[in-house]
VEXLOFI-477005 format. One record per atom (N, C-alpha, C): residue in three letters; x, y, z. Coordinates in steps of 0.2 Angstrom, whole numbers, plus 2048, in hexadecimal, padded with zeros to 3 digits. Atoms other than C-alpha are relative to their C-alpha. Example, Ala and Ser with C-alpha at 12.3 -4.5 7.8 and 13.67 -1.06 7.14 Angstrom:
% residues 2
ALA8047FA800ALA83E7EA827ALA804806800SER7FC7FA7FFSER8447FB824SER7FC805803
END
This chain:
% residues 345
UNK803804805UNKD468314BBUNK7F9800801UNK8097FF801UNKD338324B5UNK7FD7FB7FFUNK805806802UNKD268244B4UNK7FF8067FAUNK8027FF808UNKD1D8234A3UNK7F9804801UNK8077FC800UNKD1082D4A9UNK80380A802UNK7FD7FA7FCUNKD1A83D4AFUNK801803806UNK7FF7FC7F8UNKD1B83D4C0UNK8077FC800UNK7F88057FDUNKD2A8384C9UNK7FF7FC805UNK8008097FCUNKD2C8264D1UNK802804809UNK7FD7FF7FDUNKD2E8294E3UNK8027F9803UNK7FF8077FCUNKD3881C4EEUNK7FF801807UNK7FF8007F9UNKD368194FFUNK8077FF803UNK7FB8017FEUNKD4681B509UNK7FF7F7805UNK8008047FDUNKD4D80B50FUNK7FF802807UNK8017FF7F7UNKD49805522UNK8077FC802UNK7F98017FEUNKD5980352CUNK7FF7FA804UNK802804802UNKD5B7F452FUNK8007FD809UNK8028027F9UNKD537EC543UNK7FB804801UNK8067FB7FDUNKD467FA542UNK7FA7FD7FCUNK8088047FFUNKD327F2542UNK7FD8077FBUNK8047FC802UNKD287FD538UNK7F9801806UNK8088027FBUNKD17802546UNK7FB7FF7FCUNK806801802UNKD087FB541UNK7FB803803UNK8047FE7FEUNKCF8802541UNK7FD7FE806UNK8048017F9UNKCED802551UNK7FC7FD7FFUNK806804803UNKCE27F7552UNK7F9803800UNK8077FE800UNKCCE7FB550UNK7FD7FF805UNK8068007F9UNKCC27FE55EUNK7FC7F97FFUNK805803801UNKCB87EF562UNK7F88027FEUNK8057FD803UNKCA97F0559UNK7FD8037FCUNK7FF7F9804UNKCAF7FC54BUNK8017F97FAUNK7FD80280AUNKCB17F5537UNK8088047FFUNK7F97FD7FEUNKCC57F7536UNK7FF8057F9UNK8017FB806UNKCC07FE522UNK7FF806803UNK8057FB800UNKCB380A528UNK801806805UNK7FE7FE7F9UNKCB680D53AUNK7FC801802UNK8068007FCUNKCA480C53CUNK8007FA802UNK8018057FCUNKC9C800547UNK7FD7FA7FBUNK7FF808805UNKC9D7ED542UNK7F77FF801UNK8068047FFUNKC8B7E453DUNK8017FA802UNK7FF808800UNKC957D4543UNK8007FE807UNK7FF8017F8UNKC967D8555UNK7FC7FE803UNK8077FF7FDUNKC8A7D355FUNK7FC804805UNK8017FA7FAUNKC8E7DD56CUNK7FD8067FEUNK8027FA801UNKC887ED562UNK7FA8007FFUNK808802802UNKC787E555DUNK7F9802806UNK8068017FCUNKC687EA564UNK7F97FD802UNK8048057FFUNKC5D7DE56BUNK7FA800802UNK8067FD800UNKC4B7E056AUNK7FD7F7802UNK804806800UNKC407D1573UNK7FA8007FAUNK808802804UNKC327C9568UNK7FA801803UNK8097FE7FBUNKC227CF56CUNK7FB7FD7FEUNK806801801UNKC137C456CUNK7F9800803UNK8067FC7FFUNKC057CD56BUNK7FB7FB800UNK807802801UNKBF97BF565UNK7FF7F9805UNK7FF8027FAUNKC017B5573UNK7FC801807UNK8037FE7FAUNKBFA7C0581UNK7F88027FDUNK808800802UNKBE97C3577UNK7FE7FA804UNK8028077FDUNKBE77B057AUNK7FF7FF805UNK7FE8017F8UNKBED7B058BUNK7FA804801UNK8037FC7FCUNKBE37BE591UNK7F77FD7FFUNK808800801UNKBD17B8588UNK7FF7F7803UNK7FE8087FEUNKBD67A458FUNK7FE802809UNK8037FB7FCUNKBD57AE5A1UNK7F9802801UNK807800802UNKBC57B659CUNK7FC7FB7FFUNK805805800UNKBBC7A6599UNK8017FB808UNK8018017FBUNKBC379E5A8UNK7FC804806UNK8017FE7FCUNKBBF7AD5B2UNK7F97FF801UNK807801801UNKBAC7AB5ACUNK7FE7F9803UNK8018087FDUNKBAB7985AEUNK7FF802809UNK8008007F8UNKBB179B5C2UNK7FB805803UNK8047FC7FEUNKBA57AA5C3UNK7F87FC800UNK807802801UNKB9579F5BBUNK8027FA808UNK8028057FCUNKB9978F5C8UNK801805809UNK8017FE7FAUNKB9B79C5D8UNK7F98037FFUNK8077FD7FEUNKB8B7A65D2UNK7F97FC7FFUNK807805800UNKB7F79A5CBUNK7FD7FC803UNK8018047FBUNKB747955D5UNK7FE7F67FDUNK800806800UNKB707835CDUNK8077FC801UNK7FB801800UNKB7F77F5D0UNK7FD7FA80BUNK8048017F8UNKB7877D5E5UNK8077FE803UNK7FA8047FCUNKB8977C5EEUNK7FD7FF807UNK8008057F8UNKB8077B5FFUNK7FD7FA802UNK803806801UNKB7876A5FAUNK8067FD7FEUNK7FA803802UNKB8A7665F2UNK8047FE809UNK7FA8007FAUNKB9476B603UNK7FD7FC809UNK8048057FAUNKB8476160DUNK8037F9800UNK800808804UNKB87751604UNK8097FE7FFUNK7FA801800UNKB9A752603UNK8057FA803UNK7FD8067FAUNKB9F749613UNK7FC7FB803UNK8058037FBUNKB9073F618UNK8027FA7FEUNK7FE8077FEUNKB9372E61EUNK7FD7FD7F9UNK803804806UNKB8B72760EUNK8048007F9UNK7FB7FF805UNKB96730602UNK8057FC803UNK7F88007FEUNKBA772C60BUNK7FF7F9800UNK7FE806800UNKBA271960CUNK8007FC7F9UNK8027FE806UNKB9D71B5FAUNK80A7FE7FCUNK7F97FF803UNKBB07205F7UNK8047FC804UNK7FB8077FEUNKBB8711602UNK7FF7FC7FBUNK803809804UNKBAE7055F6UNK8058007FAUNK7FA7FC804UNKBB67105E8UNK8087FE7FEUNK7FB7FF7FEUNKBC670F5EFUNK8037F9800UNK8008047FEUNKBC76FF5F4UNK7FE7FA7F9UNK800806806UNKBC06F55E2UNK8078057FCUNK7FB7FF807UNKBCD7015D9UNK8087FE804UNK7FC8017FFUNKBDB6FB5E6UNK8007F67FCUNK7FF807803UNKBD56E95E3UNK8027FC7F9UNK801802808UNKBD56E95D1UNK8078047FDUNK7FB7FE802UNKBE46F25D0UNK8057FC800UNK7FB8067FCUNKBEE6E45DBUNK7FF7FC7FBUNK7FE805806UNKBE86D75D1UNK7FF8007F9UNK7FF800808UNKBE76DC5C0UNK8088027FEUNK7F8801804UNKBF86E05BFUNK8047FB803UNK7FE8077FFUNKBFD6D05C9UNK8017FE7F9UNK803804805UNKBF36C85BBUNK8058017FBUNK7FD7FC805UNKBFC6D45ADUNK8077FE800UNK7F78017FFUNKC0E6D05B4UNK8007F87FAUNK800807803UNKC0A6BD5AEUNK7FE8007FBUNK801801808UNKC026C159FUNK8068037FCUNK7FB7FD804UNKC106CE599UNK8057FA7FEUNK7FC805801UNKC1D6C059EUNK7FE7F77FBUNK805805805UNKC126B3594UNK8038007F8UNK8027FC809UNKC126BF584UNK8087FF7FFUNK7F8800803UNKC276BF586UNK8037FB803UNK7FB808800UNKC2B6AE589UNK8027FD7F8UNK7FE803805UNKC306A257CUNK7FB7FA7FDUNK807805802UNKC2169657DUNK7FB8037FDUNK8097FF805UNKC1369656FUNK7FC800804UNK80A8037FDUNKC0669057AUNK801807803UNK8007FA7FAUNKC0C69E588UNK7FB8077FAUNK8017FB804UNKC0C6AA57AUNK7F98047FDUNK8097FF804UNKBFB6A7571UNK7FB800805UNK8077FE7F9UNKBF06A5583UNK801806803UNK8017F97FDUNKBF86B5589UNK7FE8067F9UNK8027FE805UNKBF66BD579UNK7F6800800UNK8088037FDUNKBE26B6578UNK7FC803806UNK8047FD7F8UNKBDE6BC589UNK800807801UNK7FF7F7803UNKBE46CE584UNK7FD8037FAUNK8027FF806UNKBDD6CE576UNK7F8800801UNK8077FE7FEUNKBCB6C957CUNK7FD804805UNK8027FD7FAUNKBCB6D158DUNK8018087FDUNK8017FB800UNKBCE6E1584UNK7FA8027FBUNK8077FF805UNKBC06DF577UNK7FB801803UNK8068007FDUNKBB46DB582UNK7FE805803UNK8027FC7FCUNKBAA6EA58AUNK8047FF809UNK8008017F8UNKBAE6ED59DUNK7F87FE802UNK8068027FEUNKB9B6EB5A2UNK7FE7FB7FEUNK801809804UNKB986DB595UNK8047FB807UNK7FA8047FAUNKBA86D55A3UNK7FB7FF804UNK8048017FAUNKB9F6DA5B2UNK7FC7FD803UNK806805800UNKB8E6D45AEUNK8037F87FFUNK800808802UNKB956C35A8UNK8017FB808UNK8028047FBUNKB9C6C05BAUNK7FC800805UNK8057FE7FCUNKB8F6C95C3UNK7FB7F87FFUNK805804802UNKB826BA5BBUNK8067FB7FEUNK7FF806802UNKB906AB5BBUNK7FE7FB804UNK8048077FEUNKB836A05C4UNK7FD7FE7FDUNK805802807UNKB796A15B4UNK8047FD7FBUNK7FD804807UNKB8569A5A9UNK8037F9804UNK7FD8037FCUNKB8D6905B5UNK7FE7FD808UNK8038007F9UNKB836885C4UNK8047FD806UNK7FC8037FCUNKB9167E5CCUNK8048017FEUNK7FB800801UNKBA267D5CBUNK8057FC803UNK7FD8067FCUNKBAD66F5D0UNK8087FD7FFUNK7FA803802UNKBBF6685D0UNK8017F9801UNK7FE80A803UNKBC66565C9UNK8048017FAUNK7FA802805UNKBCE64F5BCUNK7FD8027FBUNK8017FC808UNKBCD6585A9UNK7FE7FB7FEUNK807805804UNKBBE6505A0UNK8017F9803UNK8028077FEUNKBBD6435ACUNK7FC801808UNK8028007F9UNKBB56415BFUNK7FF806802UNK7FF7F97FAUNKBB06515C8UNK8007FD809UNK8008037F9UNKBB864E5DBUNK7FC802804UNK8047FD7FCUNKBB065E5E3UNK7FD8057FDUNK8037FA804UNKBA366C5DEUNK7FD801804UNK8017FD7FCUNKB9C6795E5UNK7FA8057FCUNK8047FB804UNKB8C6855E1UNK8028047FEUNK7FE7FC7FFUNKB8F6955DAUNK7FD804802UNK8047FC800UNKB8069E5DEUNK801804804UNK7FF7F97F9UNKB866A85EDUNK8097FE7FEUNK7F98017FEUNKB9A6A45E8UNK8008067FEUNK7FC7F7803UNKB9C6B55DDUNK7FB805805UNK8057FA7FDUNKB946C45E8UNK8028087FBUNK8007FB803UNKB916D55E0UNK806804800UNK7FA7FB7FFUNKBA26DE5E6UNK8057F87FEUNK7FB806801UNKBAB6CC5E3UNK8018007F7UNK80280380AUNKBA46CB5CEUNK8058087FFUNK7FE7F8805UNKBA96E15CDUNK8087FC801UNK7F97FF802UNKBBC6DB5D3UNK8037FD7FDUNK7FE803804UNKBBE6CD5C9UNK7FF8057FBUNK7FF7FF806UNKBB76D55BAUNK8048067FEUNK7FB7FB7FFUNKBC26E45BDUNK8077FE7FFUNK7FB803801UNKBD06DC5C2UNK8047FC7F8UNK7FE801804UNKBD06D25B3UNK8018027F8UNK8007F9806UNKBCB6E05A6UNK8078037FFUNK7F97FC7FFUNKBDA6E85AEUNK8067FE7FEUNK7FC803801UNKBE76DC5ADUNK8017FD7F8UNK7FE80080AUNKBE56DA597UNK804808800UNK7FC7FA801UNKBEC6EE599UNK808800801UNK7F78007FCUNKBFB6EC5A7UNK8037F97FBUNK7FC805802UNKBFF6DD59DUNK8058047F8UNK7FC7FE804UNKC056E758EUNK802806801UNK7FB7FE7FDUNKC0B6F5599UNK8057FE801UNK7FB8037FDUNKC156EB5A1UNK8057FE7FBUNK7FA802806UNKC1C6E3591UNK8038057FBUNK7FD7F97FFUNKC1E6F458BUNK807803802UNK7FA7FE7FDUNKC2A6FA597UNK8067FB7FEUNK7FA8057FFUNKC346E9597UNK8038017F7UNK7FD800807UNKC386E9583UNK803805801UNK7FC7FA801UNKC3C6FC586UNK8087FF804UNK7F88007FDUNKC4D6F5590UNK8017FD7FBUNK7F97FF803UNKC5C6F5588UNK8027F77FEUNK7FF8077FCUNKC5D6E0586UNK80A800800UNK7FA8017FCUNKC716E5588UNK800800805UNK7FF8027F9UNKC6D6E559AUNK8017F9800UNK8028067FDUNKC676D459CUNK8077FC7FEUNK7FA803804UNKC766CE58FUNK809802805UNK7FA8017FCUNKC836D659AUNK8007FD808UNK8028047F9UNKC786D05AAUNK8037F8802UNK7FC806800UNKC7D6BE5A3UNK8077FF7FDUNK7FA800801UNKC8B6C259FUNK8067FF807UNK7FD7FF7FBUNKC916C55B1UNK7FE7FA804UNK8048067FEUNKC876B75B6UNK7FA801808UNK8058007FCUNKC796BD5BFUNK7F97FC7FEUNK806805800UNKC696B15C2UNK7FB8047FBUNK8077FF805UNKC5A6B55B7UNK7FB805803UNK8027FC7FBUNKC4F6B85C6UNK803807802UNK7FE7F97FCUNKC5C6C55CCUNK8018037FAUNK8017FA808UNKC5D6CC5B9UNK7FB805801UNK8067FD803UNKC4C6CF5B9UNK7FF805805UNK8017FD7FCUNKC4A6D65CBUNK804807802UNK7F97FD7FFUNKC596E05CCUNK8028057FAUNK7FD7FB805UNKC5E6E75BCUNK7F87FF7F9UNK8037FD806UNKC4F6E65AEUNK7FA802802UNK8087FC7FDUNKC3F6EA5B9UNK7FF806801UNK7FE7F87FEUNKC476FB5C0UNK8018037FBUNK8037FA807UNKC487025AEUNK7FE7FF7FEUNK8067FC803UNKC3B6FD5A8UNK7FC7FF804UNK8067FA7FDUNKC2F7055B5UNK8018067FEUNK7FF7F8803UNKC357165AFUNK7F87FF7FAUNK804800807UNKC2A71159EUNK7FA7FD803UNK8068037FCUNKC1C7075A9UNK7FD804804UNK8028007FAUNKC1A7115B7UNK7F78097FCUNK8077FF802UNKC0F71F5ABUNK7FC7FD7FFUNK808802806UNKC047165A0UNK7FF7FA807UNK8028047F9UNKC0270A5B3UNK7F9806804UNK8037FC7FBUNKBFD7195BCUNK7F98037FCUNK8077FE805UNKBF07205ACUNK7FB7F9802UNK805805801UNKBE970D5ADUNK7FC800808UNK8038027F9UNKBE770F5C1UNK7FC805800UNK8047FA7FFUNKBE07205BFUNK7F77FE7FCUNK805803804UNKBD57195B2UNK7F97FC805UNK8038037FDUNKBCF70C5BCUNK7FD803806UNK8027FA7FCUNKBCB7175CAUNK7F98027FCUNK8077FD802UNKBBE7205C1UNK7FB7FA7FCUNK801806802UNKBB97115B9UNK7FC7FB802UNK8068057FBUNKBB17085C7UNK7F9805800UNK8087FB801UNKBA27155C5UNK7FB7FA7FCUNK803805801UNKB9D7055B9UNK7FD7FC804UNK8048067FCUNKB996F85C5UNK7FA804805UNK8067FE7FFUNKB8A7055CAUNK7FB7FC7FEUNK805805802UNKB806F95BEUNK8007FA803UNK8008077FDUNKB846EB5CAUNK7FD803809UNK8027FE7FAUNKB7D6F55D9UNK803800805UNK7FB8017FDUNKB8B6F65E1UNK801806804UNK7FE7F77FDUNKB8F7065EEUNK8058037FFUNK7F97FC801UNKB9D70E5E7UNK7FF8087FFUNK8017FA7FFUNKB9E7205E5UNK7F98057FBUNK8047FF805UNKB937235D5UNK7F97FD802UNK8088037FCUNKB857185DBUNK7FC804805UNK8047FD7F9UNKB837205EBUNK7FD8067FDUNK8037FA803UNKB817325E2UNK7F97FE7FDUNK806800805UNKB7472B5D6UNK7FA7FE805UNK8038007FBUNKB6C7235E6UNK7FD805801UNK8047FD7FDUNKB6B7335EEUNK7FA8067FBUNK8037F9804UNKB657405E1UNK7FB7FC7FDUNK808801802UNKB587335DCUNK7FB800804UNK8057FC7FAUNKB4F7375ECUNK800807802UNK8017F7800UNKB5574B5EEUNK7FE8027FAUNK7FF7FB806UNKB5674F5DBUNK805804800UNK7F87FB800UNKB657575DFUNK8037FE7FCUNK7FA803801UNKB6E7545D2UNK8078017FDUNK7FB7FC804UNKB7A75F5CAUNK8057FE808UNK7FD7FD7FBUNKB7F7625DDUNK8027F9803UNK7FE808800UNKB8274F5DDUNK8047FE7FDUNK7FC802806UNKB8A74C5D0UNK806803801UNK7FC7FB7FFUNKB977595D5UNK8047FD806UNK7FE8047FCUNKB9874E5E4UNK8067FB7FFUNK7FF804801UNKB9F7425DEUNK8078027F9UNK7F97FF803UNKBAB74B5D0UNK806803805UNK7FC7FC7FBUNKBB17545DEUNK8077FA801UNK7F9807800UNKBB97425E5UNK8037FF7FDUNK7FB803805UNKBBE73B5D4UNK805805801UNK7F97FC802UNKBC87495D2UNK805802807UNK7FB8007F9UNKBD17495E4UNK8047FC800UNK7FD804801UNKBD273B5E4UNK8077FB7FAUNK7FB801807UNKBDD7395D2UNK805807801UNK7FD7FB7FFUNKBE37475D8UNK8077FD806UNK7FB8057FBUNKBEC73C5E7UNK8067FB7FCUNK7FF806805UNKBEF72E5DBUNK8068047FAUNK7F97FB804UNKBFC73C5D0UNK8037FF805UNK7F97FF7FBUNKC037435DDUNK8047F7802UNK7FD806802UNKC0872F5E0UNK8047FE7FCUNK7FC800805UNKC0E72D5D1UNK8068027FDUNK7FA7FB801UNKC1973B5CFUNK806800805UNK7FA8027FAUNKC237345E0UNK8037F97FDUNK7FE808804UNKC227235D7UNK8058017F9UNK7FD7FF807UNKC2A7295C7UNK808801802UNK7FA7FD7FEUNKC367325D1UNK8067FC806UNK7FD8067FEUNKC3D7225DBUNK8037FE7FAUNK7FD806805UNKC3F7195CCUNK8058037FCUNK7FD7FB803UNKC487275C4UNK806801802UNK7FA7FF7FEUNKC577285CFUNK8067FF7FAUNK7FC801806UNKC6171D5C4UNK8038047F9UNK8007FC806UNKC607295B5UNK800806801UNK7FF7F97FDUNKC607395BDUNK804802807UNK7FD7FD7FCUNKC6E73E5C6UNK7FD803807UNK8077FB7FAUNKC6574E5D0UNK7FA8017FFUNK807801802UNKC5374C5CCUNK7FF805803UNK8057F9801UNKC4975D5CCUNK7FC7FF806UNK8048007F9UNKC447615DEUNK7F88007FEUNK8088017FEUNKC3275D5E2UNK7F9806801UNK8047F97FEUNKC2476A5E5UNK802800807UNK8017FF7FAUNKC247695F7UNK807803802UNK7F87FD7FEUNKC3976B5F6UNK8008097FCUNK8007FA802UNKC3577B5EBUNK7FC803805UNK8057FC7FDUNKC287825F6UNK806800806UNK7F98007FDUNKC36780604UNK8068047FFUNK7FC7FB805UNKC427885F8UNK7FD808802UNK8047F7803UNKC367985F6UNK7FF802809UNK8027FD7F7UNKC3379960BUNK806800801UNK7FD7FF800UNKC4379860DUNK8048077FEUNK7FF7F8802UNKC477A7602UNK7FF804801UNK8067FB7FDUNKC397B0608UNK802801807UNK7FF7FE7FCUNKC407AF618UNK807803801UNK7F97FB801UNKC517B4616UNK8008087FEUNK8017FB803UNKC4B7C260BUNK7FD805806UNK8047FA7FBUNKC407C961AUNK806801806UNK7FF7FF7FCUNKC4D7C7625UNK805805800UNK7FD7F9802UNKC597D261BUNK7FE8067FDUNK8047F9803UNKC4D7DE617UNK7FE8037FBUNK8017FF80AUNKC4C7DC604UNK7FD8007FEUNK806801802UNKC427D75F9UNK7FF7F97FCUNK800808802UNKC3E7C55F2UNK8018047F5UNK7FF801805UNKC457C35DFUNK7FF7FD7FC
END
């Protein structure tokens, strides 16, 4: 029989019947089953070229170069006078200089954020009065300059020559002069202290809003006191959120007291301008004295960064070893490596 084209039809003979036809083999991983060339799907066949950034390492390298410069101008130049920096460094006048320092930015730190605790809790009470006097008090105390402060209590025997207690607009029982009550390091810590405490207060209010108020609601829910709500479950998270923008305002403060220079005061700033106004020294004074700031803010981190990491427990399972546990880490390796004869990795 012929198709209508004139070939002849062929049939395939039937297949007996339990026998499988074999299929084709399958295709190379890799390969296109059409083509049998290699697939562009695979990833495995693909060639993997890193990114090169070239205007990266420009950068890098001329960033380098200006650092290298700067540290070559402050080793060669001689105005610079390190042996009048490395005279002055430790000498009894400095270092008690940097107790005074130390000492107004402990004071001012204790109690401005005492202060601050009361005011935040003011700001998130339910009382208007509370509300509008702590509100007011933050409001002024951050408008007003810090040295406007200073000077105000420095000179409050001039506004105020007595001071007395009694009954409200009636009898005064006892008063007292004030002309030797405020002394010159007594006026820096109040006006410090209370400069400080308008910031911790809205730090502190800060962190607190940042909790979840589900804590507190399941806290009364189980029937824990209020006191132990607060101390126990809503203070610990929010320090997480307090405990930076605390440690910027301690850091702050720190550098900060260099103001109460204009109340004559020996803090670390004063004593410099002391000495170099008798040597003229005063680059190599100045240097003095930034040396400290920056140690000591330097100490005042690292604090911080163990203070972050207490409080963090809670929220961090295994918290990210520490430097000192990495450097431990690396001498550790360092030493196994040498003992095996290898080579560090």
């Amino acid at each position: 029989m012929t198709s209508p084209t004139g070939t002849a039809a062929t049939r395939s003979a039937p297949e007996p019947p339990g026998k499988v036809r074999p299929s084709a083999p399958p295709a190379p991983s890799g390969t296109d089953p059409a083509s049998g060339g290699p697939s562009c799907e695979d990833p495995a066949t693909l060639k993997v070229v890193p990114a090169r950034h070239y205007w990266r390492w420009v950068a890098g390298v001329a960033t380098l170069v200006v650092v290298a410069q700067f540290i070559h101008g402050l080793v060669t130049n001689p105005g610079w006078e390190w042996d009048t920096f490395f005279l002055y460094l430790s000498t009894d006048t400095v270092l008690k200089a940097v107790w005074v320092t130390l000492q107004l930015t402990a004071y001012g730190t204790a109690l401005g954020f005492a202060l601050g605790v009361v005011l935040a809790f003011m700001r998130l009470s339910r009382s208007v009065i509370l509300q509008t006097v702590a509100w007011t008090y933050i409001w002024a105390f951050r408008s007003i300059p810090l040295i406007v402060q200073l000077l105000f209590w420095f000179n409050l025997a001039y506004l105020y020559e007595e001071l007395g207690i009694g009954i409200p607009f009636g009898p005064v029982l006892w008063s007292f002069d004030t002309m030797n009550l405020v002394g010159a390091l007594s006026a820096a810590v109040i006006g410090l202290a209370l400069h400080q405490a308008a910031y911790a207060a809205e730090i502190i209010r800060g962190g607190i809003i940042s909790v979840d108020a589900g804590q507190l609601e399941a806290a009364a829910a189980l029937g824990i006191p209020r006191l132990r709500q607060l101390r126990r479950i809503l203070l610990p998270q929010a320090m997480r959120g307090i405990l930076p923008n605390a440690a910027n305002e301690v850091i702050s403060l720190f550098k900060g007291t260099s103001i109460v220079s204009v109340m004559a005061i020996g803090e670390l700033f004063y004593q410099v301008q002391v000495i170099y106004g008798r040597n003229g020294r005063v680059v190599p004074l100045l240097m003095v004295a930034t040396v400290w700031y920056i140690l000591l803010t330097t100490l005042l981190t690292l604090a911080q960064y163990y203070v972050e990491r207490h409080f963090a427990r809670g929220a961090e399972r295994t918290p990210p070893p520490t430097p000192f546990q990495r450097a431990r880490a690396f001498t550790r390796r360092m030493r196994a490596t040498a003992a095996t004869g290898g080579f560090p990795r």
